[in-house]
Every structure is written in structure tokens, then in C-alpha cells.
C-alpha positions in Angstrom: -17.6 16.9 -2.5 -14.8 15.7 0.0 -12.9 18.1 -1.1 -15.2 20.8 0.3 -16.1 19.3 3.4 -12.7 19.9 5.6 -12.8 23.6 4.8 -16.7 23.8 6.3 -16.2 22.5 9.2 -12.5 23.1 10.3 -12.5 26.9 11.5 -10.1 29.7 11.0 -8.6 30.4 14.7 -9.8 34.2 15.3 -7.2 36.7 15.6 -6.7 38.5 19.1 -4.0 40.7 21.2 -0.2 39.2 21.6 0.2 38.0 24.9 3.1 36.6 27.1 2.7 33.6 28.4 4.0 33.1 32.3 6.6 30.6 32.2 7.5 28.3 35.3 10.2 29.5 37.3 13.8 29.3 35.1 12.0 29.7 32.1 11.8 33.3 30.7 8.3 34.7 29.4 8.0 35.0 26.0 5.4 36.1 23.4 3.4 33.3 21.7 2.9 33.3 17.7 0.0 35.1 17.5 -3.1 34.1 14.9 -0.6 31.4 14.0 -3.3 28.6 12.5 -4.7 29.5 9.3 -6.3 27.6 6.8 -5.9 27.1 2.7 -8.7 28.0 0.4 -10.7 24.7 -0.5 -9.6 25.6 -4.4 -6.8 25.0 -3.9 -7.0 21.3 -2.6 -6.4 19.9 -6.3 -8.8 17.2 -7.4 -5.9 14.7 -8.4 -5.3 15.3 -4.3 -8.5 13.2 -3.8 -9.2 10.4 -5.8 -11.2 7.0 -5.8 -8.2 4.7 -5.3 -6.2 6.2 -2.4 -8.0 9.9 -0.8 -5.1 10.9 0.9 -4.1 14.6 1.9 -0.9 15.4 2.5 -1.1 15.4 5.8 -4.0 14.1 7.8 -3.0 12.6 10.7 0.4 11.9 11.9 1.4 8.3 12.3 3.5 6.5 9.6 6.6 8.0 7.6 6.6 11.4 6.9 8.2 13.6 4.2 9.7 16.6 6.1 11.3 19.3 3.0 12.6 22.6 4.7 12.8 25.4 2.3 15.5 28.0 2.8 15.1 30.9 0.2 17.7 33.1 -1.0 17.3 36.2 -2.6 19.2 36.6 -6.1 18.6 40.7 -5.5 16.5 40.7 -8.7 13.6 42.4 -6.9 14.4 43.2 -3.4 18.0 44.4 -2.3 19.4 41.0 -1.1 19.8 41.6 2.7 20.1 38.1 4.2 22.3 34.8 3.0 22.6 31.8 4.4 25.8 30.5 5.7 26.7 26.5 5.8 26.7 27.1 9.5 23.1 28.6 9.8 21.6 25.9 7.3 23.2 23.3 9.2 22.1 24.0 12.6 18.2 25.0 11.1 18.4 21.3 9.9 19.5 19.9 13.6 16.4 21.9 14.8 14.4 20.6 12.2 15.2 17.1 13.9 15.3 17.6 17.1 12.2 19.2 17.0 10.7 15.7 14.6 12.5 13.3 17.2 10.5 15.1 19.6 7.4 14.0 18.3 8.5 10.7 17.6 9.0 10.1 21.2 5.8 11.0 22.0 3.6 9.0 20.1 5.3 5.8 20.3 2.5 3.7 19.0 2.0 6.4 15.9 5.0 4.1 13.7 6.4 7.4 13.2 9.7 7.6 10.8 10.3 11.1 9.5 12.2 11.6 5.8 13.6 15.1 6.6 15.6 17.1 3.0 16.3 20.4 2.9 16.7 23.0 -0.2 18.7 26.4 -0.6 16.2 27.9 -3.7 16.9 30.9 -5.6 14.2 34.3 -5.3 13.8 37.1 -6.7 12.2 38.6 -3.4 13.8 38.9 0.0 11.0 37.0 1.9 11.6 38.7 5.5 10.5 42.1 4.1 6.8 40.8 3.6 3.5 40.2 6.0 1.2 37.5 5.1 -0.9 38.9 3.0 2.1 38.9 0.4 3.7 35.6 1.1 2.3 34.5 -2.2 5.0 36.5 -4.0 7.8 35.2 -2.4 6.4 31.9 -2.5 4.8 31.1 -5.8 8.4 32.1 -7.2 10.5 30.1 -5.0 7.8 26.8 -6.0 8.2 28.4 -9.3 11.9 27.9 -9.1 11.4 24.3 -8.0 9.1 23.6 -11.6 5.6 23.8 -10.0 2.9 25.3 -11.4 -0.7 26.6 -10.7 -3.4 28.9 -10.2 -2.5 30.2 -6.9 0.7 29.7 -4.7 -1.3 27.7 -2.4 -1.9 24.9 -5.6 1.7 25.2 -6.3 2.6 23.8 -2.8 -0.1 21.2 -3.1 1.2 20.2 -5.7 4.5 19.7 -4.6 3.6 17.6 -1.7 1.9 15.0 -4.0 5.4 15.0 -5.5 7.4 15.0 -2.3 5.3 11.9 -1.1 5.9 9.9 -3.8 9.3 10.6 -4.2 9.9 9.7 -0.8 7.5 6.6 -0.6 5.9 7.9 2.1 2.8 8.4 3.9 2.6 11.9 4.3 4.2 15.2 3.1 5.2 18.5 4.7 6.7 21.3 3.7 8.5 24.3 6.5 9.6 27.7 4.3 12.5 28.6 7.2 13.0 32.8 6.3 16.5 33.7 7.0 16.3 37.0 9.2 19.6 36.8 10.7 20.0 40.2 9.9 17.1 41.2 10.5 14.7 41.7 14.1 13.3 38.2 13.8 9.7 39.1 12.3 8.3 39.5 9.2 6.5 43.2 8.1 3.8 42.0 10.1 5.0 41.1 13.4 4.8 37.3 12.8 7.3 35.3 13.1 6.0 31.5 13.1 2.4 30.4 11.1 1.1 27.4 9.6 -1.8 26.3 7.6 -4.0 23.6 9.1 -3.6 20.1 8.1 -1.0 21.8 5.0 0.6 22.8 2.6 3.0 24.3 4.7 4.0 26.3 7.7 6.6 29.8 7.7 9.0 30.0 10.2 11.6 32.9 10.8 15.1 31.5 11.3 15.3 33.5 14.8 12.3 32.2 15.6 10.9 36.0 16.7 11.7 35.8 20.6 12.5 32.6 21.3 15.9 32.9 18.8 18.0 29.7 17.2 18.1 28.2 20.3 14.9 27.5 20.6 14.0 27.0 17.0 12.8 23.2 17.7 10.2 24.3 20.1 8.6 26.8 17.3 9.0 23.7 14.5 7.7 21.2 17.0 4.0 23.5 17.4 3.8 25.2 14.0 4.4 21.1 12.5 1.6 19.7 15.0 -0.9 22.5 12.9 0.0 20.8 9.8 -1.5 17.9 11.6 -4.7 19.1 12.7 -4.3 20.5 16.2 -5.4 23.4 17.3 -3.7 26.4 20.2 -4.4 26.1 23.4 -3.3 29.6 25.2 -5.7 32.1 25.8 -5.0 34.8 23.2 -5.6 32.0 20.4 -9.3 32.2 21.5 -10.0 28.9 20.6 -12.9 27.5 22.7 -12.8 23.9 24.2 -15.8 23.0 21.7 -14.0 23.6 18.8 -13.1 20.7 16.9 -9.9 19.7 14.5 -8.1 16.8 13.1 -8.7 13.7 11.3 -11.1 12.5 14.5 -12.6 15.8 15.0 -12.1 16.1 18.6 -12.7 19.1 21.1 -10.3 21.3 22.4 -10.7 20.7 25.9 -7.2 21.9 27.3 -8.0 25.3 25.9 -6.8 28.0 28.5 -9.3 30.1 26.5 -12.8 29.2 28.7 -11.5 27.4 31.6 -12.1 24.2 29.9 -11.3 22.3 32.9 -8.2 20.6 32.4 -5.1 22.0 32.9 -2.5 19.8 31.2 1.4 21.1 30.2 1.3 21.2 26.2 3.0 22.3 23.5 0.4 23.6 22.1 -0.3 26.0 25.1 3.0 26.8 25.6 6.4 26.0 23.9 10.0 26.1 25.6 8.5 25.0 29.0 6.3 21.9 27.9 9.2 21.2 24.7 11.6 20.6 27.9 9.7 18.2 29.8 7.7 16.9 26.6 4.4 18.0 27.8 1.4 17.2 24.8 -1.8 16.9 26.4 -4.7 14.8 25.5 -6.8 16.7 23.2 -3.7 17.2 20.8 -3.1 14.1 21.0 -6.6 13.1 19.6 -6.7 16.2 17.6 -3.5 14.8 15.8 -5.0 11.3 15.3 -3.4 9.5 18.5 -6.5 7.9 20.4 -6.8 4.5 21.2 -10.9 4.0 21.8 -10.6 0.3 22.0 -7.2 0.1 24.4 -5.8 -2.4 22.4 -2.3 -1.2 21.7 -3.3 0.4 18.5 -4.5 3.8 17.5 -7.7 5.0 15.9 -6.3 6.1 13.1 -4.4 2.7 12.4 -7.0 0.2 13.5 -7.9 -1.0 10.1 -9.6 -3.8 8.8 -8.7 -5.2 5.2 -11.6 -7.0 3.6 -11.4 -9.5 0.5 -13.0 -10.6 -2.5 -13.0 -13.1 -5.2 -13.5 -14.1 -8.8 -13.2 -17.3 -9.9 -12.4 -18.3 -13.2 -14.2 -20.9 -15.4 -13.0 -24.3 -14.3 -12.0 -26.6 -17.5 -11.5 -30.2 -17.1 -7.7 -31.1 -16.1 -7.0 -27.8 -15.2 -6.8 -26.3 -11.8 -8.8 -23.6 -10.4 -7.7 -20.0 -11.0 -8.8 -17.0 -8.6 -8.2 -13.3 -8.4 -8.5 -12.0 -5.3 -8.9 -8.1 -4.0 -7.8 -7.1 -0.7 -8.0 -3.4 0.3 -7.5 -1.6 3.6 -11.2 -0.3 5.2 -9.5 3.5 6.3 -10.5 4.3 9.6 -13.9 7.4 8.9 -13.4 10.6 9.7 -16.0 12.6 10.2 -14.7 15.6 7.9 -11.8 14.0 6.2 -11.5 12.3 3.1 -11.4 8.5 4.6 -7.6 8.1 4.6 -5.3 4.3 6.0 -1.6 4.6 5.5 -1.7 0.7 6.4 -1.0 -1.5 3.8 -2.0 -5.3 3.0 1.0 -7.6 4.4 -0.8 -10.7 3.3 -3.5 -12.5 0.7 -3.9 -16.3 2.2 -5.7 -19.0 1.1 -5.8 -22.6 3.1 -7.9 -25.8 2.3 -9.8 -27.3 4.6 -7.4 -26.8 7.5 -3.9 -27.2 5.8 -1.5 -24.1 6.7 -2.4 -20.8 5.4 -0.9 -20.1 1.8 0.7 -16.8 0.7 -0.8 -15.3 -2.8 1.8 -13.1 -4.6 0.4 -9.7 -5.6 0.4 -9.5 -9.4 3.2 -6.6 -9.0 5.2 -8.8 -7.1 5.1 -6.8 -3.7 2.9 -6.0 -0.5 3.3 -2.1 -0.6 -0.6 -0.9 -1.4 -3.4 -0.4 0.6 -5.3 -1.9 -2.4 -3.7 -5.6 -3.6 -5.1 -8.1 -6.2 -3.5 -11.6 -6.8 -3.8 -14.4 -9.1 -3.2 -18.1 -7.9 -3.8 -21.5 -9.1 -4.6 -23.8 -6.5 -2.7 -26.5 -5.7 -5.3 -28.6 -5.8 -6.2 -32.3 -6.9 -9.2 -34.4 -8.3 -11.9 -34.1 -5.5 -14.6 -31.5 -3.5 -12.7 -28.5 -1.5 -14.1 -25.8 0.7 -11.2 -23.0 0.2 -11.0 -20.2 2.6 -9.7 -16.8 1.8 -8.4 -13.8 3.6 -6.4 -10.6 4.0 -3.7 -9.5 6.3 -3.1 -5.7 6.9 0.7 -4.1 8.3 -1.0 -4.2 12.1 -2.2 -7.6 11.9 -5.6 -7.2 11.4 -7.1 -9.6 9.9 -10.2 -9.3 7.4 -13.6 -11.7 7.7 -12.4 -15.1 5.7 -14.3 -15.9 2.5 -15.2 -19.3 1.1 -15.4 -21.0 -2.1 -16.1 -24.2 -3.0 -14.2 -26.0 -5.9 -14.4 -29.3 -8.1 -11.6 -30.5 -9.2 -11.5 -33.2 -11.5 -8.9 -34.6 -14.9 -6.0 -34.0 -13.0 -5.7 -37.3 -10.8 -5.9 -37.8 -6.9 -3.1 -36.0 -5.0 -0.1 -37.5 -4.0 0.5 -38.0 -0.2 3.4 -35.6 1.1 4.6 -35.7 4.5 7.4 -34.2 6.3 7.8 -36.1 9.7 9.8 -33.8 11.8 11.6 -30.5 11.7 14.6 -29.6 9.8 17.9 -30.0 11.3 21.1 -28.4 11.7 24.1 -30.3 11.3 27.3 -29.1 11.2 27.0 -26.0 8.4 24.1 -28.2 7.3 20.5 -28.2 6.8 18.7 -32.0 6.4 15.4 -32.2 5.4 13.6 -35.5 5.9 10.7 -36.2 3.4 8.2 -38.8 2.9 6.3 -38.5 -0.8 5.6 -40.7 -4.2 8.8 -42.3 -5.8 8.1 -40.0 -9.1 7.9 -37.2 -7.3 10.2 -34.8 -9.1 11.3 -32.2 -7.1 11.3 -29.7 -4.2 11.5 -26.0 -3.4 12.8 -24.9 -0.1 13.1 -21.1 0.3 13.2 -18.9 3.5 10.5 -16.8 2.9 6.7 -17.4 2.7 7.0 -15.9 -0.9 9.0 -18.4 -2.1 12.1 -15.6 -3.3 15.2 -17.0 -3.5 13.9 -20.8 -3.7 16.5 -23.6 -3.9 15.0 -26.3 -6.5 16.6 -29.8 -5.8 15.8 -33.0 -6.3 13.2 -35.5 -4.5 15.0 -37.6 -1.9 13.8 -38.8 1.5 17.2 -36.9 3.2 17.9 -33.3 1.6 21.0 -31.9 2.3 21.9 -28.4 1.9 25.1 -26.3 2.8 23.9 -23.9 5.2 25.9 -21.3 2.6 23.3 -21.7 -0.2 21.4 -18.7 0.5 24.0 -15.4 0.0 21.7 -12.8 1.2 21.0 -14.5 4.7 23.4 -13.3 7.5 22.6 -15.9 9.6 20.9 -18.9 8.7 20.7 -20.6 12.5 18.6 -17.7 13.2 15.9 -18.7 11.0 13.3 -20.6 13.3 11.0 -21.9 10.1 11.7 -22.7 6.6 9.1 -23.4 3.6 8.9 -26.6 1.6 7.1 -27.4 -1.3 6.9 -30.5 -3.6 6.7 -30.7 -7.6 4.9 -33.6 -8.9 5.8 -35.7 -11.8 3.7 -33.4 -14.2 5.2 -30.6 -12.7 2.7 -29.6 -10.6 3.2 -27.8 -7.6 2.1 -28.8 -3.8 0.9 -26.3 -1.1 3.4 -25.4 0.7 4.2 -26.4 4.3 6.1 -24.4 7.1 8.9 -26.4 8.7 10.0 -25.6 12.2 13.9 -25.3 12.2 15.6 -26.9 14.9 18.4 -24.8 16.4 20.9 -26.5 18.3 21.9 -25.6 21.7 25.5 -23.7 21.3 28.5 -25.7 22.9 28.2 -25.9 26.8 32.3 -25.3 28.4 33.4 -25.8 31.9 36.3 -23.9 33.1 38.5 -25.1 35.4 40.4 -23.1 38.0 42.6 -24.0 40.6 41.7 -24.2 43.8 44.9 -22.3 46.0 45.2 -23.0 49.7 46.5 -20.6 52.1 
């Protein structure tokens, strides 16, 4: 049913006349891609693209890390007379507009976390792409994703189905794909008279390497609108006859910069116009939104990103001398859409535990890392003979936190718990680190580490003073930058503590005075 829902309610921009668009003074006049936004049949939205663990599209909203793949075909001559090949020169500066036109948006949305994975790919065709309109794109296309090993019933599920790829490949949050046509020796324009198209919210946009009128030069300013349609947003200019009504993105938000009915703004924007607003980095506030940038709370993050992870627990039959074992599941609550598979690109930092006011403990994942939206850890408490009240919680990438859960435990066969006390921070002494301790003469051991998780951790000995050569950790640059360390103690059954965070004490570098002479005239 998801599946369905986006093509319903997003809406095909209507065709209408080419149109020039009248540029500020300096800046020439040139046409605009006309019926540029198109959208991909529902079928062709596999159903592995939506699925009960993680519903992502390839490209919902933009925020996170993105997988940018330009696609440069070449024709082999098999079909078509091959008319056009690409040079080292030409792919190299496509690929600098490629990214100029990315680090454009980047600067843009500054709170979007943006960080773009931009590839590109020379692939082999039998047809030469610039001699085709839209209607036949799926030739050229289906055998250049052919080409690449992908499969399908339509070109369209081909493409889909190399996003899903692309994204995982790339561990990232999102994936794109841009089909640049060479038509270096050609006019600029396909058989149709387009020259720049994308599909809404994916697979992919088609760009000509001349960019129709605006040429190389301005290549980045025709990547930089066609890639905000693969986002969700929507023209603005009045040929596009988009009315200010008419809703798009993740967030479903209006149009209301259209040009098209005198919307009542009038805000510089990319998507109303490109070389113009692409120079002074015009995007007005219904792309923005359109795109997935809106902060409706004004708290410094955006819709899209404001999450909230929530927890829950199982407990596991408690045996007599045994501590208490949990499993705990912590998953990110997406941000809704209205028309839009539910989608978060956040991922749990953090699973914590604390009892009855100690510091808050970090649970290791089972998988060993905090890279999911969706985490479950297993922990034994640390805990002794007695009653607790154990609180629990999850921690997402933006610092949200979820609402704490409790459990109470009984703990009894295992003895009363030792008293452990570290009286001050650590200190630094000369390319040293001392540790002063205060615990039970059979107390075994401790772990210090530098990380909550405990990587890395140096196992010594129980004594009141610990010393350790500031050297002992290879992977740390710079150990006096480290403001807190981690300390845990092992029992003389081999049980572990909880762990406590130790303030570091840094000390103040060297203080010098310099002497000069004082010279009298």
C-alpha cells in the first residue's frame, strides 16, 4: 500500500510552451527545461524498496550522505552510427560540475548533515543516446543498466534497482543516479528538444553534456535543479504551470513561490530560475520545505531529522547467583510523512542503562557497532545482592533522547557489592597517567579504556596508585586531549563493576617570560 501512495498524490507537472526567462541585468536570457519533472510508474517502485525494517526510497528528502553516480554512455556503434565520444577532458570537467553543483547544495542547507559520495562511470551502448526523445530513453537506458548487470521488467526497475545497490555499497543514506548524454557534437538537445529532465523523488535525472543553452559552463546550474527534483521539489517559473497549491516532497508542502498564479512571494530560486539565483545561491522557502529542510519547532534541527528513538526490554529469568540479563530494542521513530513511506536516516548513537542514580552505562549492540536505525543489546548488570530500580534509554545521532524505561530487579546469591571509590580526577604527570583508587584488598583488577565502549581497554592490576605511560594507547594522537577516561573494577570472582567516567586533569602548558633589553637613547 505505501508503495502506491506517493504516485497518487504527487502530480505530473503539465506540459506547456518554452519560455525565456528575463534574467537580471549581466545575465543573458535563456530558455528553461521545459516539462522537466516527471514521475516513475508506481510498478516500478520494487517491493524489496519498501520493507518493514527500514522503508527507505532512494531519495526522499535530502539531508544526510548521499550516493551521487554520473553515468556517461558511449556508443560501441552496434546500433546507432557512434557520433559522440568522450574525451578525458570532457569527463573530467562534467565531474567538477557534478560537484560544484553538490557543494552548492551543501552550503545551503547547512543544518541538512549533508556529505555527498559522488562516482562516475564511462558504460558501453549499443545506441547513441543523443539521437532519442523521451519516449525512447528506455532503449538507451535499460541497455546501459544492462551493461552494469541489472535486471528487470522495465528500465525504470532496472535503475531502482541499482540505487538499492549504490546505497549500500556506499553506506549511505540516499542514492542518485544523473545519465550525462554526450552531445558535444551535436546542438545540445535530444530528438525532442529537451535537454535537462528528471523524475521526481528518483531513479534518476538526464542531462545533455551542453546543457541545451546554458552550455558546459553552466552545467552546475542545470545539475543543481534537475538534482533538487530527485528530492521532491517542484518548478517555480511560469511555463512549468505548477500552481502554489500543489504539493511535493517528503513534508508535502505547497508551492507558494510559484511564478505560475501570483502566489505572493517573490523569492530568487533555483528552481525559478538557474544561472541568476545559482550565482548568488538564491533557494527560496517552499523548496526548501519541499526538499525536507523545515524546522517547525526552531530548535536548530530540521523536520526531517528530529527524531525520537524509543526503547524496550526483555528480561530474562533471574536464577539465584546469577546476575540479571536484558535485551533491549532501541529504534529511531522516522519523522511521518504524509505521502511517504515513514523514512529516519538517523541512527541510534547510544543504549544506557544507570541504577539508581549512578552514571549512565553504555550497552554494546550485539553487532558490535551503533550504525542502524534499529539496535538491540544484551547486558548483564553489574549488579549485587539487594532491590534496584534500573532505568533504561536510547540515544539517537542528534541527541534525542527517548522516554527512559524502568525495571525493577532482585538480586540475591551473589554477595553484597564491594565499595569502589575513585576520589579525584586522573592526572597527568610527566608522559604519565595516575589513577588513584580506593576499593576491597581482593579486588582483582581494573579496566581503563578511552572510550565509553570499553575498545582498546588496558587490564592492570588493583592498586591504590595506577600508573600508565601516556604511550599505552597506539591509536590515540594525543592523549592530553582527552578530557575523561573510563574505569571499571573486576572483583575477586571476576566480576565486573559499572563503570565510572573520570575527569582528566590537563595541565596548564609551561608559562615563559622573555626578556629583552631595554636600550636607551
Amino acid at each position: 500500500m505505501r508503495n502506491n501512495i506517493l504516485s497518487i498524490l504527487l502530480i505530473c507537472v503539465i506540459a506547456a510552451p518554452f519560455t525565456l526567462y528575463a534574467a537580471p541585468a549581466g545575465q543573458p536570457e535563456l530558455p528553461l527545461p521545459e516539462d522537466d519533472v516527471l514521475i516513475a510508474p508506481a510498478s516500478a517502485r520494487l517491493s524489496f524498496a519498501v520493507d518493514d525494517v527500514e522503508p527507505r526510497l532512494p531519495s526522499q528528502y535530502l539531508a544526510g550522505r548521499v550516493a551521487v553516480q554520473l553515468i556517461l554512455p558511449e556508443s560501441t556503434g552496434a546500433v546507432d552510427p557512434s557520433m559522440e565520444d568522450w574525451t578525458s577532458a570532457q569527463i573530467e570537467q562534467i565531474v567538477a560540475e557534478a560537484q560544484a553543483a553538490l557543494d552548492w547544495w551543501r552550503d545551503r542547507l547547512p543544518d541538512a548533515r549533508l556529505e555527498f559520495d559522488l562516482s562516475v562511470r564511462v558504460v558501453p551502448t549499443m545506441y547513441e543516446p543523443i539521437r532519442y526523445d523521451l519516449a525512447q530513453e528506455r532503449r538507451w537506458i535499460g541497455d546501459v543498466l544492462s551493461e552494469l548487470g541489472y535486471v528487470g521488467a522495465s528500465h525504470f526497475e532496472q535503475a531502482f534497482r541499482m540505487l538499492f545497490d549504490l546505497r549500500e555499497q556506499r553506506h549511505a543514506d540516499w542514492a542518485t543516479i544523473f545519465f550525462i548524454v554526450n552531445s558535444a557534437s551535436d546542438d545540445g538537445y535530444f530528438a525532442d528538444g529537451r535537454f535537462a529532465y528528471a523524475y521526481l523523488h528518483g531513479p534518476y535525472s538526464v542531462i545533455t553534456s551542453d546543457g541545451g543553452p546554458y552550455q558546459t559552463q553552466w552545467l552546475r546550474a542545470v545539475i543543481a535543479h534537475e538534482f533538487a527534483h530527485l528530492f521532491g521539489a517542484l518548478d517555480q517559473y511560469s511555463a512549468a504551470r505548477v500552481s502554489c497549491d500543489q504539493r511535493s516532497g517528503y513534508l508535502f508542502t505547497p508551492t507558494t513561490n510559484s511564478m505560475f498564479n501570483n502566489c505572493g512571494t517573490n523569492e530568487p530560486s533555483i528552481m525559478r530560475e538557474l544561472i541568476y539565483s545559482f550565482t548568488i545561491g538564491a533557494v527560496d522557502t517552499s523548496a526548501r520545505h519541499q526538499l525536507g529542510y523545515r524546522d517547525s519547532d526552531a530548535d536548530g534541527v530540521i523536520d526531517v531529522l528530529d527524531t525520537t528513538p524509543v526503547i524496550s526490554l526483555t528480561a530474562t529469568l533471574q536464577e539465584t547467583g546469577r546476575r540479571p540479563v536484558v535485551e533491549l530494542n532501541a529504534r529511531d521513530i522516522p519523522y511521518p510523512s504524509p505521502v511517504q513511506p515513514d523514512a529516519s536516516i538517523n541512527r541510534i548513537s547510544a543504549i544506557e542503562y544507570r541504577v539508581e542514580g549512578s552514571d549512565w552505562q553504555l550497552a554494546i549492540p550485539v553487532d558490535g557497532h551503533f550504525d542502524s536505525p534499529r539496535e538491540i543489546a544484551q547486558v548483564e548488570l553489574p549488579l549485587y545482592d539487594g532491590d534496584y530500580v534500573v532505568e533504561f534509554r536510547a540515544v539517537n545521532t542528534v541527541g534525542n533522547v527517548s522516554a527512559p524505561i524502568t525495571q525493577a530487579f532482585s538480586v540475591n546469591g551473589i554477595g553484597p557489592g564491594p565499595e569502589y571509590r575513585i576520589p579525584e580526577p586522573a592526572q597527568i604527570e610527566e608522559a604519565r597517567l595516575v589513577i588513584h583508587l580506593q576499593a576491597p584488598a581482593d579486588t582483582q583488577a581494573i579496566e581503563v579504556s578511552f572510550w565509553r565502549d570499553f575498545r582498546e581497554a588496558i587490564r592492570v592490576p588493583y592498586r591504590p596508585e595506577v600508573i600508565l605511560p601516556l604511550n599505552i594507547v597506539p591509536s590515540l594522537t594525543n592523549i592530553q586531549t582527552i578530557p575523561t577516561i573510563y574505569v571499571r573494577f573486576i572483583d575477586s570472582a571476576d566480576r565486573l563493576s559499572l563503570s565510572y567516567a573520570l575527569p582528566v586533569a590537563i595541565p596548564e602548558p609551561p608559562q615563559y617570560a622573555v626578556m629583552l633589553p631595554l636600550i636607551l637613547r
